[in-house]
N, C-alpha and C positions, 0 to 999 in steps of 0.2 A: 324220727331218728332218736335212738336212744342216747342219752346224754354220755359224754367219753366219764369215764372212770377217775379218780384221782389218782390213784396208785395200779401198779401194774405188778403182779409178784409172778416170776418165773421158775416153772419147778420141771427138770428132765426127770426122766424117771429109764433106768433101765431094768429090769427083771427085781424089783422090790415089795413084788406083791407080801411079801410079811410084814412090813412096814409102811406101805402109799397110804393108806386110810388111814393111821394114826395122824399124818404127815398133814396130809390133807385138811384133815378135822382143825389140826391147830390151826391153820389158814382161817379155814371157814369159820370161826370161834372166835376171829379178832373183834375188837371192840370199834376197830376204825370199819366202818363195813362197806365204804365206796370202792372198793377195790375190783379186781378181775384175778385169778390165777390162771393163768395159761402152763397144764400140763403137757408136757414134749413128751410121748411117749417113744426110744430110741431103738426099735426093734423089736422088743422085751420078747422071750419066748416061754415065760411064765406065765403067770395070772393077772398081773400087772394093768393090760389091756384092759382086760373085762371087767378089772375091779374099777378101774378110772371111768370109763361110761356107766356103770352102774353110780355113781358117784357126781358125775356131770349131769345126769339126767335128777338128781335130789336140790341143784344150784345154780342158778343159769348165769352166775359171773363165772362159774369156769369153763373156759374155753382150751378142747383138745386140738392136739396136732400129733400126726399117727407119723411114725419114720417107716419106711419099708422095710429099713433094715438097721442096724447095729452102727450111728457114724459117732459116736463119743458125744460125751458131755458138751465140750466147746460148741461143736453145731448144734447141739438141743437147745441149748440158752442163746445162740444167735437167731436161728429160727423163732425162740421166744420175743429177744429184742423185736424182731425187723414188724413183728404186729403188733406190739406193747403197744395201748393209747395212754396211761397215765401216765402222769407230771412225774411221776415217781415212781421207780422201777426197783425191786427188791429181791431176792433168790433164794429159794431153800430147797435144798437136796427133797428126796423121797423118802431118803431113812432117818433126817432130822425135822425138831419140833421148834416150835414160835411159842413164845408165853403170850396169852392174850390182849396183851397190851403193847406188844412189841409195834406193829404198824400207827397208833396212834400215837405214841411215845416219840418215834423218830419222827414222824411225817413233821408233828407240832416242833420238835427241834429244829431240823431245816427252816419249817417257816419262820421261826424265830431267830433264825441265825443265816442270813441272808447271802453272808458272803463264805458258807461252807457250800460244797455239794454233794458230800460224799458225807453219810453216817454212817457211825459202827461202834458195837459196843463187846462188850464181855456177854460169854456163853460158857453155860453149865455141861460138864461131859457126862452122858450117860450110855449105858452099856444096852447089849440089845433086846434087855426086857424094858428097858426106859428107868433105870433103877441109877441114880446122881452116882459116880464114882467116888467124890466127894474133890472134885479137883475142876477149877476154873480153866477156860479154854488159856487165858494169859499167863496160867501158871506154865504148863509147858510149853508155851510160843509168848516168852515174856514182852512187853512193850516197851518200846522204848523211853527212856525218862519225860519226854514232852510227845505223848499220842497221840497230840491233833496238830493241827496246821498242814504247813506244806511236807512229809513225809518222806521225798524221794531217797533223800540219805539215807536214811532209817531202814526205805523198802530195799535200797540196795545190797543191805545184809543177808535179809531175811523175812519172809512174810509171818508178822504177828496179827494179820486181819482173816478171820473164820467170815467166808463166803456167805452163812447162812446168817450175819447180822448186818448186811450191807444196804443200806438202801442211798437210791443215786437218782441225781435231780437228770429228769431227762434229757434236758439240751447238753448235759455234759456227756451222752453218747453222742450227740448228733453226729461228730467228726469219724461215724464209722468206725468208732471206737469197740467192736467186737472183739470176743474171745479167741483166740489165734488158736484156729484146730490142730497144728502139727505139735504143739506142746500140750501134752498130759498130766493129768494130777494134778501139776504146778501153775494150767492155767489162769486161774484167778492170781497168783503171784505179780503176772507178768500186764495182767490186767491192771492191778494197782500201782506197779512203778510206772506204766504210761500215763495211767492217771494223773499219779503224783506230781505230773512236771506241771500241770497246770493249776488242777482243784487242790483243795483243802480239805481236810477230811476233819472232823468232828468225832472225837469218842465218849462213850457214854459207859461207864464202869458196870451201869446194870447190867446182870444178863438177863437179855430179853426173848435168848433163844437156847437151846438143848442141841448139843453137837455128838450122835452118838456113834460109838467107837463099837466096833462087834468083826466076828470072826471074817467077815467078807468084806471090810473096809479095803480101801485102797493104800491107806498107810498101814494097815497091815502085812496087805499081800503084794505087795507092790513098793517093796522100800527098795529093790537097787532100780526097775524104774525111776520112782518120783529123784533117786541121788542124780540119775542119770537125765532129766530133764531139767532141773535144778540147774545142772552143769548149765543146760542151753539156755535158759533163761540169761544165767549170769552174762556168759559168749554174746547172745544177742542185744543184752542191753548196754553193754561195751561199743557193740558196734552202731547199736542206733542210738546213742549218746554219746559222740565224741567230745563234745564239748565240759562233761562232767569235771569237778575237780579233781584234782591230785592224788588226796586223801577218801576218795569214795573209789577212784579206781584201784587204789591197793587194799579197800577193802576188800572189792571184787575180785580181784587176782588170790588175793587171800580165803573167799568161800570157793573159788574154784579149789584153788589146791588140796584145799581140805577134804570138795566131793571126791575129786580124783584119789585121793588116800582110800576113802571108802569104799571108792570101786573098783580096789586092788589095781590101781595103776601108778606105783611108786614111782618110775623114772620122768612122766609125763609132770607128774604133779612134783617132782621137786620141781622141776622147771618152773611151773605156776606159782611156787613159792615163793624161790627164788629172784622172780620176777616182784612180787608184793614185798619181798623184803626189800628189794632197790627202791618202789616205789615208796615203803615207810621212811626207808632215809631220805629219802629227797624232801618226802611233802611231812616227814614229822609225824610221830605214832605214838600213843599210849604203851609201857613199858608193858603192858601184859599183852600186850599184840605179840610185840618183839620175843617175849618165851615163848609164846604160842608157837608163832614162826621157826624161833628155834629149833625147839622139841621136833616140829615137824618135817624141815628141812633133816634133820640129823635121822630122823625116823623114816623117812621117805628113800632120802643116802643108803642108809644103813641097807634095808631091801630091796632099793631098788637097782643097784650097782654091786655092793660087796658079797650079797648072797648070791647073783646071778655071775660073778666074776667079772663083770665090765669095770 
């Protein structure tokens, strides 16, 4: 019997054949080399397929799984989890890269830091020649002033954790902790605020991985999408966190109002405003909340009532 793996790294892949073998190669190129990659291949009706078993058959730690057909990302990386045998479980898309040191860098962190589970670091963005933008993933998803520890606060704004630098000690899936398939894009989001209530996360400023951005990304083509699950994220971690404070729920009511602004639903989202402005004055807000609010209640008003005559 072959001995279990240390680390487990989960990669879906849907139709990325211009990109899986680059993706792939930084895998296989790591310095830590006890690992497995388990490719989800999600349908693909490219080249995708044929480039992964051509690719499986040069490495015998990677291990394919073929979908019939097209079910999203979230069941590619569950299907990943449910056969993962490493202590340590890791994820990188198809059309992003790992710098070679990235799997022994985190793994040796975790061991050394006992009472985190969760790592994550800073990632360089690059475009789809793989050519550096010149702009750090934490520059546009900035972090919050203290980026390790318990998080939950922090995630309940907004997700500044890039999926492709995450590595997670295994027993902190065991609870079934899976990627929720009816949420899109924002998946991994709503992964990390479940997390957050219990693990610690650990960040490491390096970046140890290449996040790149090109004309078929999903936050490209898919921005009133990802606004529009975003919304449900916020909605559903409202309702499966009652217990949250005060001041984390008006922030919440505060990033809904704001999605709703952007997806042209002014009457709904004053409401949602409205509601975060009650809850800043009860539980106490930083003053640039309260303009923010402002601005927006008056701007949400303005169109959503006096242009339509209500």
């Amino acid at each position: 019997m072959a001995p279990m793996p240390k680390a487990t790294v989960v990669m879906p892949c849907y139709n990325s054949a211009r990109f899986i073998s680059a993706s792939v190669s930084s895998i296989l190129l790591q310095s830590f080399v006890d690992f497995e990659l388990i490719i989800v291949d999600d349908g693909s009706t490219d080249d995708s397929a044929l480039i992964i078993k051509r690719l499986a058959a040069t490495d015998p730690r990677i291990v394919l799984v073929m979908h019939d057909r097209n079910y999203g990302a979230s069941c590619s990386r569950n299907d990943g989890l449910r056969i993962a045998k490493g202590e340590f479980v890791g994820f990188c898309d198809a059309d992003d890269l790992w710098v070679p040191s990235k799997l022994e860098h985190q793994v040796a962190s975790l061991l050394n830091n006992e009472s985190f589970d969760i790592a994550y670091c800073d990632s360089d963005i690059i475009d789809a020649s793989g050519r550096p933008v010149g702009q750090l993933f934490s520059q546009r998803f900035p972090l919050p002033r203290v980026p390790s520890g318990y998080l939950f606060r922090e995630l309940c704004g907004t997700n500044f954790i890039n999926m492709q630098t995450v590595l997670i000690r295994r027993h902190a899936l065991a609870e079934n902790v899976y990627f929720d398939t009816n949420i899109r894009w924002v998946e991994d989001w709503w992964q990390w605020i479940r997390l957050s209530r219990k693990h610690l996360f650990l960040f490491d400023p390096t970046p140890l991985a290449q996040y790149r951005v090109h004309e078929q990304s999903s936050n490209v083509t898919q921005r009133r999408g990802i606004q529009l699950n975003r919304w449900k994220v916020s909605k559903r971690n409202l309702r499966t966190h009652p217990d949250m404070q005060g001041r984390i729920k008006a922030l919440i009511w505060y990033q809904m109002g704001l999605g709703l602004s952007l997806l042209a639903n002014p009457r709904l989202a004053f409401r949602f405003n409205l509601k975060a402005t009650l809850y800043c004055l009860v539980f106490g807000a930083p003053p640039l909340r309260f303009l923010k609010l402002g601005r927006l209640l008056a701007s949400d008003f303005a169109r959503g009532y006096l242009t339509s005559g209500g």
